[in-house]
Backbone of each chain as ProteinMPNN parsed JSONL, in Angstrom:
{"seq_chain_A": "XXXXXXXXXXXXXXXXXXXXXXXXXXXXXXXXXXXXXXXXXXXXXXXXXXXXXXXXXXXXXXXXX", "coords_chain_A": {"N_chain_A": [[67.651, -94.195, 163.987], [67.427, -91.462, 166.242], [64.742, -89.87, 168.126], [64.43, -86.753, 168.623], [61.482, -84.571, 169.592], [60.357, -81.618, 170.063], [58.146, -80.299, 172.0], [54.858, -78.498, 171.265], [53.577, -75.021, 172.164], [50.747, -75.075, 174.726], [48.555, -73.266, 174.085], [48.925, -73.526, 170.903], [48.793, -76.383, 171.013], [45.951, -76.552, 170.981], [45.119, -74.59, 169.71], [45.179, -76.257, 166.626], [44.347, -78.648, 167.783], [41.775, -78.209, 167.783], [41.141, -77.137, 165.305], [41.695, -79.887, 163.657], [39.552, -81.119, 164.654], [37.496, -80.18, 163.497], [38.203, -80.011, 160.826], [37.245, -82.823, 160.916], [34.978, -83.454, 161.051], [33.71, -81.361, 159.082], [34.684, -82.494, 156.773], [37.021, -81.669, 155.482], [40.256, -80.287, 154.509], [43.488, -80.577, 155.84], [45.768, -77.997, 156.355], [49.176, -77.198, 155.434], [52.243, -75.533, 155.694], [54.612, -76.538, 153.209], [56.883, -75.458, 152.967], [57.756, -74.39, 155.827], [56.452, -76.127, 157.37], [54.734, -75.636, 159.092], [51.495, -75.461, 160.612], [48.593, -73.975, 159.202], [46.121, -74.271, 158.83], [42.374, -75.221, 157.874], [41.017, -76.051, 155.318], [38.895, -76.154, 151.962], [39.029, -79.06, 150.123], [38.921, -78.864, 147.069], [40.925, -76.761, 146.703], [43.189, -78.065, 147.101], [45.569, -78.023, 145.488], [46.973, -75.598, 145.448], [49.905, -74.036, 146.398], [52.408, -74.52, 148.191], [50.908, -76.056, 150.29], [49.656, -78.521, 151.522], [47.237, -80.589, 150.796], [45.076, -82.263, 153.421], [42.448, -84.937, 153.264], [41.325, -87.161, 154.159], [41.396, -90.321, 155.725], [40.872, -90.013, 158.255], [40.436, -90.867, 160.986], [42.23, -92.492, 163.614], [43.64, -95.306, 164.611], [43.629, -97.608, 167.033], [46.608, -99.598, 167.232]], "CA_chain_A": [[67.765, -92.793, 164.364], [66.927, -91.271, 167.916], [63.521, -89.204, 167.673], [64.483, -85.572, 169.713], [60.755, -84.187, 169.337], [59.958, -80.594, 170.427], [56.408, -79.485, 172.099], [54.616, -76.852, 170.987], [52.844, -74.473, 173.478], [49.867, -75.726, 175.157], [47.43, -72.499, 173.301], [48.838, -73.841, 169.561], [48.407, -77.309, 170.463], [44.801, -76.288, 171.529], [44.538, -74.49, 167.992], [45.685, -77.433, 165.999], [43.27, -79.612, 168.133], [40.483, -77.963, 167.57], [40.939, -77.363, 163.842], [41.674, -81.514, 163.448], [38.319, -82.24, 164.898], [36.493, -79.434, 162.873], [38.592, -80.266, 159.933], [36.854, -83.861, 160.386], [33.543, -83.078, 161.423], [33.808, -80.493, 157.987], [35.479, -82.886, 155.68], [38.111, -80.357, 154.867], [41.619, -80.476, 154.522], [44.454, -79.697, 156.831], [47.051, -77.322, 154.983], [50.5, -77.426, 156.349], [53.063, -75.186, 154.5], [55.791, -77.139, 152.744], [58.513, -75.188, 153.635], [58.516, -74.228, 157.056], [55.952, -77.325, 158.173], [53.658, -74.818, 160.109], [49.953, -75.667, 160.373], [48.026, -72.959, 158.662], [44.766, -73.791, 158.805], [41.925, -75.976, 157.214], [40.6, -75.333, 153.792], [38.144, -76.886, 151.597], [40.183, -79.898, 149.324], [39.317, -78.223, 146.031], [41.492, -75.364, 146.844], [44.875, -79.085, 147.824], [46.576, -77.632, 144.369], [47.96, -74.654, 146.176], [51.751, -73.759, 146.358], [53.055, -74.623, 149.557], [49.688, -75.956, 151.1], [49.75, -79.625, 151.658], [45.668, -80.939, 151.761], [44.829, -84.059, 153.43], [41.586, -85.159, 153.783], [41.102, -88.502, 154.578], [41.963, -91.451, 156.559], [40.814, -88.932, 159.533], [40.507, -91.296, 162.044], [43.208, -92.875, 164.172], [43.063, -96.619, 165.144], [44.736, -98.713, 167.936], [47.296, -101.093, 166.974]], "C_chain_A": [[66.85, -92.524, 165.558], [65.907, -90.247, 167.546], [64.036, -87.894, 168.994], [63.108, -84.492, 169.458], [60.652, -82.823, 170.23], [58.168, -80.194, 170.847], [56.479, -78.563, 171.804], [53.642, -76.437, 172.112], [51.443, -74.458, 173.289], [48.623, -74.766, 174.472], [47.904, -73.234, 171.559], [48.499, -75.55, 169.457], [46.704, -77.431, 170.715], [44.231, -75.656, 170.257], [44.536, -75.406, 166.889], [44.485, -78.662, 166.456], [42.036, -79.35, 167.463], [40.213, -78.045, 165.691], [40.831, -78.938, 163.344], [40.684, -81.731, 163.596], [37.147, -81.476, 164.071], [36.761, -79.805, 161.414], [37.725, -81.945, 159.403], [35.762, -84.2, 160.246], [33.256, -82.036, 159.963], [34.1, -81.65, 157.026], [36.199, -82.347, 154.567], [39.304, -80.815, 155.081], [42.379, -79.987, 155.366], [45.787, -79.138, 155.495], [48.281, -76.929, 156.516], [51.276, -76.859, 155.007], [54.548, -76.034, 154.399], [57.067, -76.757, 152.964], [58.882, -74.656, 154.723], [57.125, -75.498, 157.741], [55.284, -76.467, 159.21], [52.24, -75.103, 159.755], [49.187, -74.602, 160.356], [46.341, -73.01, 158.241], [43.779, -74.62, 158.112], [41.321, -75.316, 155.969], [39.892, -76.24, 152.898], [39.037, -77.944, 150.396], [39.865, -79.723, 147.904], [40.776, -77.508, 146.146], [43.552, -76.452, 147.173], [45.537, -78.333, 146.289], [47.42, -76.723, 144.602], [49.264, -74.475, 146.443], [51.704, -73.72, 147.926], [52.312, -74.847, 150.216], [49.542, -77.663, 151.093], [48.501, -80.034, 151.93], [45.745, -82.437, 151.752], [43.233, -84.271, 154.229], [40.936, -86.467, 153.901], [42.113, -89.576, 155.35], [41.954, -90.414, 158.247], [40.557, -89.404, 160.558], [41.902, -91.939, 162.357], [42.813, -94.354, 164.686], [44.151, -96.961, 165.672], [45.396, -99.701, 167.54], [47.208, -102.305, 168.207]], "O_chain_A": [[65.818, -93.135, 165.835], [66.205, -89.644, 166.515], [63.973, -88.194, 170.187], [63.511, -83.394, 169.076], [60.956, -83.083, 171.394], [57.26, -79.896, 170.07], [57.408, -77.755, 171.821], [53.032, -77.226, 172.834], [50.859, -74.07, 172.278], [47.601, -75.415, 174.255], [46.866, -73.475, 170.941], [48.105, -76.095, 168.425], [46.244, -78.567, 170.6], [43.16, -76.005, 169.761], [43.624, -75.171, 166.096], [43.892, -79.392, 165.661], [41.404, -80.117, 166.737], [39.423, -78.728, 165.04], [39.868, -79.218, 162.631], [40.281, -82.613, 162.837], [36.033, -81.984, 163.95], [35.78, -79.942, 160.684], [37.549, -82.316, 158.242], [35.396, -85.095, 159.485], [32.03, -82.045, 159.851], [33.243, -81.504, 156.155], [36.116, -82.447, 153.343], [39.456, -81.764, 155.85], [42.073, -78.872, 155.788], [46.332, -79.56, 154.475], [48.259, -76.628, 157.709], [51.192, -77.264, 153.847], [55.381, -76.131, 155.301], [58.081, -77.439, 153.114], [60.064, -74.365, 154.901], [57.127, -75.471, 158.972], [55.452, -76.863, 160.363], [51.87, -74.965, 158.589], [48.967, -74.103, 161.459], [45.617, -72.215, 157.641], [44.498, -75.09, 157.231], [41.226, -74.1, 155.8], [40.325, -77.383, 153.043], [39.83, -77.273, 149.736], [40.557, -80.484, 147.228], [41.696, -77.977, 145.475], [44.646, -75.918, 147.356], [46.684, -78.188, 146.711], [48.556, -76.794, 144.133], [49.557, -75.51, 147.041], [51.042, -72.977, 148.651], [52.389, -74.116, 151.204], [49.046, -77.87, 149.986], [48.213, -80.015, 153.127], [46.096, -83.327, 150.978], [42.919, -83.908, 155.362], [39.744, -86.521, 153.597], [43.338, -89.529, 155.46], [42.869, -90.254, 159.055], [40.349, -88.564, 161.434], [42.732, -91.949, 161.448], [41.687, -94.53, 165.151], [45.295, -96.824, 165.239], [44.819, -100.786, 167.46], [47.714, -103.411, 168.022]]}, "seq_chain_B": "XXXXXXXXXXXXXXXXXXXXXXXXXXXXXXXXXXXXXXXXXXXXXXXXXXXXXXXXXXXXXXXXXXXXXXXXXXXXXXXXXXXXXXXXXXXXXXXXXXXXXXXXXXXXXXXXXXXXXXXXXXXXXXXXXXXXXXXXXXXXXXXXXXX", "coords_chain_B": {"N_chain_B": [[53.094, -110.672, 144.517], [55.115, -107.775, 143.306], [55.236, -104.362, 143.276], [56.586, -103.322, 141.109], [56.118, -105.124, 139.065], [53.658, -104.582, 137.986], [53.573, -102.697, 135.22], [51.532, -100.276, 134.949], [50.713, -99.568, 137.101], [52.619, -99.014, 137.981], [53.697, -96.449, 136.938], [51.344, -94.841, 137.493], [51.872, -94.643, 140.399], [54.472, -93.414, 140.404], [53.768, -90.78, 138.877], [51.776, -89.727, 140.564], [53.544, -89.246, 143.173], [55.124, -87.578, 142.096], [53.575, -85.233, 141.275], [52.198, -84.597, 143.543], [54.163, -84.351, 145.581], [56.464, -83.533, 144.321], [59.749, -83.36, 143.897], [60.766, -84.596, 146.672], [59.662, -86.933, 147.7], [61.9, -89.512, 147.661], [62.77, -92.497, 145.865], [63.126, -96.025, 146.124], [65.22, -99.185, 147.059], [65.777, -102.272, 148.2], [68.736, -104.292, 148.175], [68.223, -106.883, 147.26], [66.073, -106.217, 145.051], [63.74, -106.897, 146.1], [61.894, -105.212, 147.816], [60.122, -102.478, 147.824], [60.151, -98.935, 148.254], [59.205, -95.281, 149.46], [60.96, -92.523, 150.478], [60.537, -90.102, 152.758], [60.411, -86.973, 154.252], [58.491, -86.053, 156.783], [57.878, -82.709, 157.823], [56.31, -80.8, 160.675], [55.422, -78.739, 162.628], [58.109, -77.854, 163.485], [59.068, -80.068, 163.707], [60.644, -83.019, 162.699], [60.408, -86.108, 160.603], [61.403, -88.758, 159.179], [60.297, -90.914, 157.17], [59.471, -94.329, 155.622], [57.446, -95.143, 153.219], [56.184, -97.979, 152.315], [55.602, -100.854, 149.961], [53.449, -103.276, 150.302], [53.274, -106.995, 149.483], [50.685, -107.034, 148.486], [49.986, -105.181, 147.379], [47.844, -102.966, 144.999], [45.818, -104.101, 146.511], [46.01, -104.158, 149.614], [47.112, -101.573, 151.662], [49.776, -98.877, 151.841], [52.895, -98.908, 153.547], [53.373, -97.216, 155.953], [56.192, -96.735, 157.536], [57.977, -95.196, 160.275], [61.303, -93.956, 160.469], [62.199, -93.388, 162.309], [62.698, -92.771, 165.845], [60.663, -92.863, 168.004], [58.739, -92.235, 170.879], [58.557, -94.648, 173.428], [55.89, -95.144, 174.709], [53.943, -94.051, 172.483], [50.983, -93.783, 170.987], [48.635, -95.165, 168.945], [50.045, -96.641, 166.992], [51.803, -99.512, 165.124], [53.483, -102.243, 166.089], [54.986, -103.887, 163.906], [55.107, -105.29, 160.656], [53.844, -106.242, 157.901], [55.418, -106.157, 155.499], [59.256, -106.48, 155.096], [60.811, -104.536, 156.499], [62.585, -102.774, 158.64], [61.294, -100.668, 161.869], [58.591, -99.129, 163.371], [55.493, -98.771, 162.92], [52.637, -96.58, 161.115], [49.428, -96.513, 162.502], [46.726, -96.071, 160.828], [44.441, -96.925, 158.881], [42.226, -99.001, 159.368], [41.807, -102.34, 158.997], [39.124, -103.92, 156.695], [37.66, -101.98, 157.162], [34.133, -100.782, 156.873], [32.349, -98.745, 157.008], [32.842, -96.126, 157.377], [33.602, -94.438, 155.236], [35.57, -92.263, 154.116], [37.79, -93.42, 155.419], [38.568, -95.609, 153.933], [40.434, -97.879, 152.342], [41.092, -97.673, 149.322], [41.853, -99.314, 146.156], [41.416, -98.483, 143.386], [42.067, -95.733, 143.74], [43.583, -94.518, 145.386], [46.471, -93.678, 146.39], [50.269, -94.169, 147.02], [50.906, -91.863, 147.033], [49.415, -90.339, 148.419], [49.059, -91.122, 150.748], [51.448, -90.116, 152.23], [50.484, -87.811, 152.292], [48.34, -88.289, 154.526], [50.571, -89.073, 156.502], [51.501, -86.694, 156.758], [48.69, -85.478, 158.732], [48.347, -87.545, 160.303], [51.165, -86.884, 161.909], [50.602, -84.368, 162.885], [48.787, -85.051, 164.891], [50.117, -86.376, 166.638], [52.54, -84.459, 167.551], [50.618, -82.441, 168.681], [49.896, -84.517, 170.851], [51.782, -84.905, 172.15], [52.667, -82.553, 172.995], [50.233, -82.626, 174.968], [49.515, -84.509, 175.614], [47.164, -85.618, 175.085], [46.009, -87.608, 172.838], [44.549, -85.946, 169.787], [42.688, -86.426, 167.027], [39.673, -88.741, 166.966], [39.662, -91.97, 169.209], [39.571, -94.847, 166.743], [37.057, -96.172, 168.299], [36.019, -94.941, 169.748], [34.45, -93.282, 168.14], [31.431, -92.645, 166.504], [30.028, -94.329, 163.511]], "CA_chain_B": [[53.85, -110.069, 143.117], [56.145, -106.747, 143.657], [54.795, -103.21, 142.499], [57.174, -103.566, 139.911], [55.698, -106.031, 137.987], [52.424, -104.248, 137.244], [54.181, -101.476, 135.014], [50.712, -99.396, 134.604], [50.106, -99.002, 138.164], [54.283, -98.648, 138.441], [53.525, -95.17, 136.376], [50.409, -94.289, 138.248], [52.365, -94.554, 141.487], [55.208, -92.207, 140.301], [53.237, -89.739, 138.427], [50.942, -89.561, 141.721], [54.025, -88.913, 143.862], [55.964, -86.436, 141.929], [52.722, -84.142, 140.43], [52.156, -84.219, 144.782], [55.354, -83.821, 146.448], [57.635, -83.117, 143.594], [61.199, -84.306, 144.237], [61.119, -84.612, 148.104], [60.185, -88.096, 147.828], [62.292, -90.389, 147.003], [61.86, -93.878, 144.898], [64.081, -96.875, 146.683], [64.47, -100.477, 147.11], [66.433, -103.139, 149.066], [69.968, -105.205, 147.31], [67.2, -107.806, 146.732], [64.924, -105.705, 144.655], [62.32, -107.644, 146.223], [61.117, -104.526, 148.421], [60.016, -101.442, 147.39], [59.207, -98.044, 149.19], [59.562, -93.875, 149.157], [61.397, -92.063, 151.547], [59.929, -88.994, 152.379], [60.534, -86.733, 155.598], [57.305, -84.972, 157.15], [58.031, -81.592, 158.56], [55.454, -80.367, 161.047], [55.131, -77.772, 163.808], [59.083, -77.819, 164.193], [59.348, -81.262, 164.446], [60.841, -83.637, 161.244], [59.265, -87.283, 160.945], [61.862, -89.625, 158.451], [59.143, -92.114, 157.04], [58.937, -94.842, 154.689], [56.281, -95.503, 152.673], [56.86, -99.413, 151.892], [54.202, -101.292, 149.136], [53.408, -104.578, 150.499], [53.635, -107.845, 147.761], [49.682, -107.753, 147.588], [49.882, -104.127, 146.78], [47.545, -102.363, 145.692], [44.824, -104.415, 147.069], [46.19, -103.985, 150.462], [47.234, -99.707, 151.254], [51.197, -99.208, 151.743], [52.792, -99.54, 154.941], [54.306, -95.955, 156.893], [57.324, -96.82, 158.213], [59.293, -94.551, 160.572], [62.577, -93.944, 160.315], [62.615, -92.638, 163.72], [62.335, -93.685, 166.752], [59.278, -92.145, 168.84], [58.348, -92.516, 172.206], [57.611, -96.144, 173.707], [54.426, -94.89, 174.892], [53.389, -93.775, 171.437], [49.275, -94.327, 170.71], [48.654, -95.442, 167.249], [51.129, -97.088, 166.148], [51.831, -100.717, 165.148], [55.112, -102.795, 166.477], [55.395, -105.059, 163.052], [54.203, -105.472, 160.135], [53.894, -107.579, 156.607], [56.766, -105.487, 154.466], [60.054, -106.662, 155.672], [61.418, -103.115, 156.829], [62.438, -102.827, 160.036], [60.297, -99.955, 162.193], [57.294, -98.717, 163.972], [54.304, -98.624, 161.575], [51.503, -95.698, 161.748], [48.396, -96.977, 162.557], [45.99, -95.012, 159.774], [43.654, -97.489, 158.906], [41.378, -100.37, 160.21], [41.25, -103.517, 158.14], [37.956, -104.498, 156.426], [36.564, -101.029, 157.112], [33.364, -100.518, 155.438], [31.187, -98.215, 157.702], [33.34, -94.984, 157.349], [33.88, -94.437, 153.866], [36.482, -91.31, 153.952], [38.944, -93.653, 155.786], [38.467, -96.875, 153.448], [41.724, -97.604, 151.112], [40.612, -97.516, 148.08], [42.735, -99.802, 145.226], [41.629, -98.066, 142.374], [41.964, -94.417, 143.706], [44.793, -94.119, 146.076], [48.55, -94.273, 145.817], [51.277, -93.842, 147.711], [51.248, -90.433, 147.427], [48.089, -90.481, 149.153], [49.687, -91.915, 151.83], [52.239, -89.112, 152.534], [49.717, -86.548, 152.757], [47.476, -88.658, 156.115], [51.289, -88.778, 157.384], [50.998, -85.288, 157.678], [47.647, -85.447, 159.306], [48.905, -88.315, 161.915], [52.177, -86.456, 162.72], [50.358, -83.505, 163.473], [48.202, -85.545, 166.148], [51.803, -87.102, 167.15], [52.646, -83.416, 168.079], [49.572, -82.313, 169.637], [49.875, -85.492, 172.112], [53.273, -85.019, 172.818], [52.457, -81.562, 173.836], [49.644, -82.104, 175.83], [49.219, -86.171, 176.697], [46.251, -86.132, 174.447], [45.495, -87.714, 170.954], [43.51, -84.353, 169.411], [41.688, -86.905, 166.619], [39.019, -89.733, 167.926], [39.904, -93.197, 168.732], [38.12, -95.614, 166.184], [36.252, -97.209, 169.285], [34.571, -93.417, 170.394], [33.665, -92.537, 166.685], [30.09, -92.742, 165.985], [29.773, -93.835, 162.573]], "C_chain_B": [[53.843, -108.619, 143.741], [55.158, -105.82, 143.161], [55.826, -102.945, 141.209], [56.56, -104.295, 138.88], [54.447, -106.293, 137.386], [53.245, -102.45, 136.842], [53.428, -100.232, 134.985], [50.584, -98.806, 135.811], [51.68, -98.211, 138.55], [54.109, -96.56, 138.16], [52.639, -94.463, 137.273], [50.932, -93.754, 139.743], [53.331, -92.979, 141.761], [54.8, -91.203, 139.928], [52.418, -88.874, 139.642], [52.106, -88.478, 142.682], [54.841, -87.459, 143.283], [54.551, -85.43, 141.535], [52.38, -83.896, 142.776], [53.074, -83.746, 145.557], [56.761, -83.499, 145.916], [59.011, -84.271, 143.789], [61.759, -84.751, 145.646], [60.905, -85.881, 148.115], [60.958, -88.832, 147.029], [62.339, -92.227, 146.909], [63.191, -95.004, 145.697], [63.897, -98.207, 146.251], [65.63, -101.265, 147.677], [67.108, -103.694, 147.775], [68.883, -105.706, 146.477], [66.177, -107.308, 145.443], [63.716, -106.33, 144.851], [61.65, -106.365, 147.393], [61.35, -102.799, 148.013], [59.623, -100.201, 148.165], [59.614, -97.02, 148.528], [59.729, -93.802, 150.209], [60.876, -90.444, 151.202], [60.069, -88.465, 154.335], [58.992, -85.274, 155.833], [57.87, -83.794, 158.076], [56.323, -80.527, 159.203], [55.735, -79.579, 162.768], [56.708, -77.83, 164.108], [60.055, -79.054, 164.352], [60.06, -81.936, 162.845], [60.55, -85.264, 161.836], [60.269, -88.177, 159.21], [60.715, -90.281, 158.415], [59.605, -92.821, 155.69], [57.68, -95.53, 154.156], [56.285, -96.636, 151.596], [55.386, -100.055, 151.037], [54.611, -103.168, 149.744], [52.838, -105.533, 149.06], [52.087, -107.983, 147.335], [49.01, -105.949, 147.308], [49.38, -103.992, 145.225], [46.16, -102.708, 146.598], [44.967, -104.273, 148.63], [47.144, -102.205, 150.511], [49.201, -100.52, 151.751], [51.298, -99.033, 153.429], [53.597, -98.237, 155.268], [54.448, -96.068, 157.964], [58.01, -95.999, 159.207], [60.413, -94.742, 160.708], [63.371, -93.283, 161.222], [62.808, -93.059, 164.623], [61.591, -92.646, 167.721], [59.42, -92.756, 170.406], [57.829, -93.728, 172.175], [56.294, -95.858, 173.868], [53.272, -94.144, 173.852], [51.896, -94.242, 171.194], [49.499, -94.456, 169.157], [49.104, -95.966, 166.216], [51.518, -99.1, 166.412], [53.82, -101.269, 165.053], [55.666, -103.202, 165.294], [54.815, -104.829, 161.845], [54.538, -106.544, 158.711], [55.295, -107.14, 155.574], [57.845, -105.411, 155.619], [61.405, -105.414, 155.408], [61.343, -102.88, 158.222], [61.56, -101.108, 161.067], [58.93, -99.753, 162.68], [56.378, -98.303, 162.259], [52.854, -97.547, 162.089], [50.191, -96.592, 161.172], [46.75, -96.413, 161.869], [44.989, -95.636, 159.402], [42.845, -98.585, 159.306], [41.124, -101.404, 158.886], [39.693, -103.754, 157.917], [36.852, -103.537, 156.845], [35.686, -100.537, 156.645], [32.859, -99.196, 156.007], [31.982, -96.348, 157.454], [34.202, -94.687, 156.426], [35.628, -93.341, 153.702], [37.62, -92.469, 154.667], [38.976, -95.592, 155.467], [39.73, -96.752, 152.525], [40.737, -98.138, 150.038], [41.558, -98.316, 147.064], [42.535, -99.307, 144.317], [42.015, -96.421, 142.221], [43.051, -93.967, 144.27], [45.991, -94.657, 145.672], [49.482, -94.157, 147.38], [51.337, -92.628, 148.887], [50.195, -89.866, 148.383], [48.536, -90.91, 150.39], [50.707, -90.863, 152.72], [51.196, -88.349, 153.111], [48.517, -87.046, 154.123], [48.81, -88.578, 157.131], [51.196, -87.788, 157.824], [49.968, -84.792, 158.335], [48.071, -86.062, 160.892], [50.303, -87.242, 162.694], [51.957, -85.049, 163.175], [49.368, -83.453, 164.728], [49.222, -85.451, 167.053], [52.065, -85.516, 168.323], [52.017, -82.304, 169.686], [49.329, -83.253, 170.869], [51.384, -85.355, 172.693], [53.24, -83.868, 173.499], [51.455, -81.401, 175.524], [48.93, -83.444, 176.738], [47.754, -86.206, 175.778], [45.973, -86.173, 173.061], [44.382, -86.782, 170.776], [42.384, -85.277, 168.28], [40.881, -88.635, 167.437], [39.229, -90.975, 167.187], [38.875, -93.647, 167.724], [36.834, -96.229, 167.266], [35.85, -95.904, 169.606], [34.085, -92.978, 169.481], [32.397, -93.237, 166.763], [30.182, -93.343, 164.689], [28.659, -93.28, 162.212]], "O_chain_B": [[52.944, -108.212, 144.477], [54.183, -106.319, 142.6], [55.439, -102.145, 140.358], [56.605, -103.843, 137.736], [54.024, -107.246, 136.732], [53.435, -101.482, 137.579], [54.043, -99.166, 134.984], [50.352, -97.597, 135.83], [51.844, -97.173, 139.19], [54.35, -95.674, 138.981], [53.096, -93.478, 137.853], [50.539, -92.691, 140.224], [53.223, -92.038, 142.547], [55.328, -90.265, 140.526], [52.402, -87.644, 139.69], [51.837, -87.303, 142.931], [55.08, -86.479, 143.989], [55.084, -84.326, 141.648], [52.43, -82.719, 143.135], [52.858, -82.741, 146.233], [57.799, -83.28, 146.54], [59.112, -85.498, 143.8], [62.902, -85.174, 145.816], [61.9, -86.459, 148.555], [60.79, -88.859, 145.81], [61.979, -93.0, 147.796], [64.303, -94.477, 145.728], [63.019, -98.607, 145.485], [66.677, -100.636, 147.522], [66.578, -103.705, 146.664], [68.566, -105.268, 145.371], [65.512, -108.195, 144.909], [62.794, -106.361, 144.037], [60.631, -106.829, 147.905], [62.386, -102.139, 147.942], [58.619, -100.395, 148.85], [60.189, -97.116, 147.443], [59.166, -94.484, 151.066], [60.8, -89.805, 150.153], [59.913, -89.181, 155.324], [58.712, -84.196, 155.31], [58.334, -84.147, 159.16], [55.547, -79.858, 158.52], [56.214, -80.093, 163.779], [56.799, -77.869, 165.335], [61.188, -79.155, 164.823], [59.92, -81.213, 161.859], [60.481, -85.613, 163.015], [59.642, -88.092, 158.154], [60.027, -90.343, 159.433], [60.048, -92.151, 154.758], [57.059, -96.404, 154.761], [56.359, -96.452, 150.381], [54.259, -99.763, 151.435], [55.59, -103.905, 149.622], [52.27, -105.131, 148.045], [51.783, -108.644, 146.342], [47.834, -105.649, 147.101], [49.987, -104.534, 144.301], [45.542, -101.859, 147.24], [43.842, -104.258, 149.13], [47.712, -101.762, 149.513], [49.673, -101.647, 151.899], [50.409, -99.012, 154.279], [54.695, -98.246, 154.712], [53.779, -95.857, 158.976], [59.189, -96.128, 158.877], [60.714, -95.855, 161.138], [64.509, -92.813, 161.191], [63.291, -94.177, 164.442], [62.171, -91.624, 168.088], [60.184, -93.628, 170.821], [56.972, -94.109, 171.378], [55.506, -96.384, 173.083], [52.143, -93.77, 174.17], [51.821, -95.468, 171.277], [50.347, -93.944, 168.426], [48.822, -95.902, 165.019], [51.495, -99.746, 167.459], [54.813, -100.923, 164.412], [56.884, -103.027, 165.261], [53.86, -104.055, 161.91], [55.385, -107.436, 158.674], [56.009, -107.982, 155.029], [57.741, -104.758, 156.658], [62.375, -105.345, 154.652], [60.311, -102.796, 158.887], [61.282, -100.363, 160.128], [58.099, -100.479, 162.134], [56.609, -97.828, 161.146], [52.213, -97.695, 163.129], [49.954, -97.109, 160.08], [45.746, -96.433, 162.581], [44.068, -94.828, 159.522], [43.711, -99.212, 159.915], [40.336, -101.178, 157.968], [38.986, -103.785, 158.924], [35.654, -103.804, 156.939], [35.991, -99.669, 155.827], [33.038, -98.327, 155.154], [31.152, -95.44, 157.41], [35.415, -94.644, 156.631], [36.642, -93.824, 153.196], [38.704, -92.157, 154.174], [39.239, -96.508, 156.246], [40.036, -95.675, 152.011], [39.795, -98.926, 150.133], [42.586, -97.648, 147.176], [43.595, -99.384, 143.694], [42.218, -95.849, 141.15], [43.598, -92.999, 143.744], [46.39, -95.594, 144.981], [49.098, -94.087, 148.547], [51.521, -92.381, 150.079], [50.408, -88.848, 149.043], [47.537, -90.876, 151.109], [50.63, -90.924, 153.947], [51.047, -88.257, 154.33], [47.874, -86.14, 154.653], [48.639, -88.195, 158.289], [50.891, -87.586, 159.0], [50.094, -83.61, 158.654], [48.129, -85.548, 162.009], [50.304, -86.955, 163.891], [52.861, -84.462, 163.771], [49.098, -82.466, 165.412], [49.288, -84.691, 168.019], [51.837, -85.497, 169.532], [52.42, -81.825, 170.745], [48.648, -82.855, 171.814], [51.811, -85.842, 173.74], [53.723, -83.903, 174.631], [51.611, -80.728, 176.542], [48.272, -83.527, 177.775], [47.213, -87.287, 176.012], [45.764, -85.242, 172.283], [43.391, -86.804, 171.505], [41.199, -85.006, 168.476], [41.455, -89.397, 168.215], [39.188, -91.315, 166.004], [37.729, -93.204, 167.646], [35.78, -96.68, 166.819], [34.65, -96.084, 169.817], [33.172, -92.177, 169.684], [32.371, -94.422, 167.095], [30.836, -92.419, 164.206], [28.558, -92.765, 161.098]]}, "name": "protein", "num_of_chains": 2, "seq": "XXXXXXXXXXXXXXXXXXXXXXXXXXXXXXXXXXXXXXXXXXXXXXXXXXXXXXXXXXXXXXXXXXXXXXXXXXXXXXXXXXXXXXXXXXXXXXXXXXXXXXXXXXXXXXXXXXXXXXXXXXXXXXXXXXXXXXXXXXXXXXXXXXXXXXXXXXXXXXXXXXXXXXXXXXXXXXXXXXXXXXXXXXXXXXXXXXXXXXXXXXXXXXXXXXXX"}
C-alpha cells in the first residue's frame, strides 16, 4: 500500500514538537484521542486509563537504523 | 520457539492488547503458522499508519518488531530496511539494542507486551508527522541525548 500522508500546519507541528520534548524531559504521556487521532496534549501516565486518551510513555527516544 | 508455544505469556499478550486497545487490534498469522503478529492501524493528526506488530521466534526476550503496512517516504529517519521476523516491510526504529543507560527506553521481558508496543507507535508516528511537516524529527536522535 502507497503511503498519501498529509502535513499539518507549521504552528501545530510546532505545538506537537514542543509538547514531545516536554513530554520527555517530564516523563509524561502523550494522549492522542482514539477516535479522531488528534493530539491533545500530555498528561501524567496515572491518569493512561482514560476513555479515548491513548498514554505512551516510554521508548521516548528515536534511534538511527 | 513461536509465541504460541508459551501459552502463559500467549494470555498475557492478549489480555494486554484487548484491556488496551480493545478490538482494533487484530490477532493474525501466516498459512505456516510459524509467524505471528497484530494488525493495528495508528490514526494521528489526520494521517492513518497500517502497522504490524510481528513477535520474533526469541520473543519475549527480544521486543516485537513494527512493521508498516505502508509505504513512507524513501527519505524516512528512523526506520529500519529489514529485519529478523519474516514479514515483508519497513521496520520503526524504537529501540537500541543492549540499551542499559536510559532505562525508560529499555524493553523489558517481564513487563512489556505487544500492546506496549502499539502505544510508542503512536508516539513515533506523531514524530513521522511533525517531520513530514516541517523536515525535522521533533524527538532527539539517540547520538544528541545526554544520558
Amino acid at each position: 500500500m502507497s503511503g498519501s500522508f498529509k502535513p499539518i500546519s507549521p504552528e501545530r507541528a510546532e505545538q506537537i514538537r514542543q509538547a514531545l520534548q516536554r513530554a520527555r524531559a517530564s516523563n509524561q504521556g502523550i494522549a492522542i484521542d482514539k477516535q479522531t487521532g488528534q493530539f491533545t496534549g500530555t498528561a501524567p501516565l496515572n491518569q493512561g486509563a482514560q476513555e479515548k486518551v491513548n498514554m505512551i510513555g516510554k521508548f521516548d527516544t528515536h534511534y538511527r537504523g | 520457539m513461536s509465541i504460541v508455544s508459551d501459552k502463559n505469556r500467549l494470555v498475557l499478550e492478549h489480555r494486554a492488547m484487548r484491556e488496551r486497545w480493545g478490538e482494533a487490534a487484530r490477532w493474525c498469522c501466516n498459512s505456516g503458522r510459524t509467524v505471528y503478529w497484530w494488525e493495528y492501524t495508528v490514526r494521528v493528526e489526520g494521517n492513518e499508519f497500517p502497522i504490524r506488530v510481528a513477535y520474533p521466534d526469541d520473543y519475549p526476550a527480544s521486543p516485537p518488531e513494527i512493521i508498516f503496512d505502508v509505504e513512507l517516504p524513501g527519505n524516512t529517519p528512523h526506520v529500519l530496511r529489514s529485519g529478523r521476523v519474516a514479514l515483508p516491510g519497513v521496520r520503526m526504529c524504537w529501540f537500541y539494542p543492549g540499551e542499559s543507560k536510559r532505562s525508560r527506553n529499555v524493553w523489558n521481558p517481564a513487563t512489556d507486551t505487544a500492546a506496549m508496543a502499539i502505544g510508542v507507535a503512536h508516539r513515533w508516528c506523531l514524530a513521522f508527522v511533525v517531520w513530514l511537516s516541517t523536515g525535522n524529527w521533533p524527538v532527539p536522535d539517540a547520538a544528541n541525548v545526554v544520558a
